[in-house]
C-alpha positions in Angstrom: -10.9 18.0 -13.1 -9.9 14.4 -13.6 -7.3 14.3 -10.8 -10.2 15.9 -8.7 -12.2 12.9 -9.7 -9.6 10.6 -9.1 -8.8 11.9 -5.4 -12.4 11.9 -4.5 -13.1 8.4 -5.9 -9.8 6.9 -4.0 -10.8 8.9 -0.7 -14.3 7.1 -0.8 -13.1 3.7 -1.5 -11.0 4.1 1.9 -13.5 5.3 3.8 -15.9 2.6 2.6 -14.0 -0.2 2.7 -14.2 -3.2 5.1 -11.1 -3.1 7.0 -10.3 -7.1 8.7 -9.5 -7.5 12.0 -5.4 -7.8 11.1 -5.6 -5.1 9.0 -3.1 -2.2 9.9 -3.0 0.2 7.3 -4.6 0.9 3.6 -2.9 3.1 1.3 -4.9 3.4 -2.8 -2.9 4.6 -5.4 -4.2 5.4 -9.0 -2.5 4.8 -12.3 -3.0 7.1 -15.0 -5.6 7.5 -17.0 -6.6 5.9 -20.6 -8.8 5.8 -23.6 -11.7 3.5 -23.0 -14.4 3.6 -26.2 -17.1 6.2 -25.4 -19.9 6.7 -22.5 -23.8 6.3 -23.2 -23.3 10.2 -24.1 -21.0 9.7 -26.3 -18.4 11.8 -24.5 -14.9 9.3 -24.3 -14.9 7.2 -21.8 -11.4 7.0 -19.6 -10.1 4.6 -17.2 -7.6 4.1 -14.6 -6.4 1.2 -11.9 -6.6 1.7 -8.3 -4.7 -0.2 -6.2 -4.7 -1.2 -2.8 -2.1 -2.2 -0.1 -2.9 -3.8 3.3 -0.5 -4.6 5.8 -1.6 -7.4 7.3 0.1 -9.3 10.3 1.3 -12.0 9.3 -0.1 -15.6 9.9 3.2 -17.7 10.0 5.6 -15.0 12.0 3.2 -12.6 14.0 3.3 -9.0 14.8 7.1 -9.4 14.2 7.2 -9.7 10.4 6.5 -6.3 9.1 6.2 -6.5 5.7 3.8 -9.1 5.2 1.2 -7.4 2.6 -1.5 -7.8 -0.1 -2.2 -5.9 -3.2 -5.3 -5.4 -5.0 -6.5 -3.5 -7.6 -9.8 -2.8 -9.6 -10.6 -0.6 -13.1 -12.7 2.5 -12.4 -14.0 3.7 -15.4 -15.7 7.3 -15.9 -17.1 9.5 -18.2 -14.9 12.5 -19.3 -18.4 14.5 -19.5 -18.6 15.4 -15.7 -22.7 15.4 -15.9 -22.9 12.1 -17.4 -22.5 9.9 -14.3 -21.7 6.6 -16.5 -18.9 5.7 -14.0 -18.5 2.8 -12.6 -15.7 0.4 -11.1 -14.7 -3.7 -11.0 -14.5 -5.6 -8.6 -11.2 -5.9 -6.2 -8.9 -8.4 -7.7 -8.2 -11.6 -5.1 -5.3 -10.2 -3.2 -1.5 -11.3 -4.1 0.7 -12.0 -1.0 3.8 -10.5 -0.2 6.1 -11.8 2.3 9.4 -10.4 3.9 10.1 -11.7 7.3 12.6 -9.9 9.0 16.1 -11.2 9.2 
């Protein structure tokens, strides 16, 4: 049920998320989950890091540099009690950028 959760939540942030004019491709991964306190419920409370990955183009090379890239991530953290719905998620961290120009 969690990994169901997990999916659904990671296939909405990608479908809801403003993509920039030099963005060419998102990809969200999840880490795995962990104990958080307890919900409003008191049911335990779980949560787990998304992260993002945009290939962008790059500013300094161009189209040619192919693995110029930022990485986000944000906690989402949910209730293990599926009728709870005391989930909720943090805000995108800034972006760290990763450059490889091609040799």
């Amino acid at each position: 049920m969690k990994k169901t959760i997990i999916i659904m939540a990671s296939i909405c942030l990608a479908l809801f998320t403003p993509i920039n004019v030099s963005a060419q491709a998102y990809e969200i991964m999840s880490a795995n989950a962990v104990p958080d306190g307890y919900c409003h419920c008191g049911y335990p409370r779980e949560k787990t890091q998304f992260f993002m990955v945009q290939m962008e183009i790059c500013p300094k090379h161009g189209p040619s540099c192919v693995l110029y890239h930022s990485t986000r991530s944000a906690w989402y953290y949910y209730c293990t009690n599926k009728n709870c719905g005391d989930d909720y998620q943090d805000q995108w961290s800034n972006p760290e950028y990763n450059h490889e120009p091609m040799k």
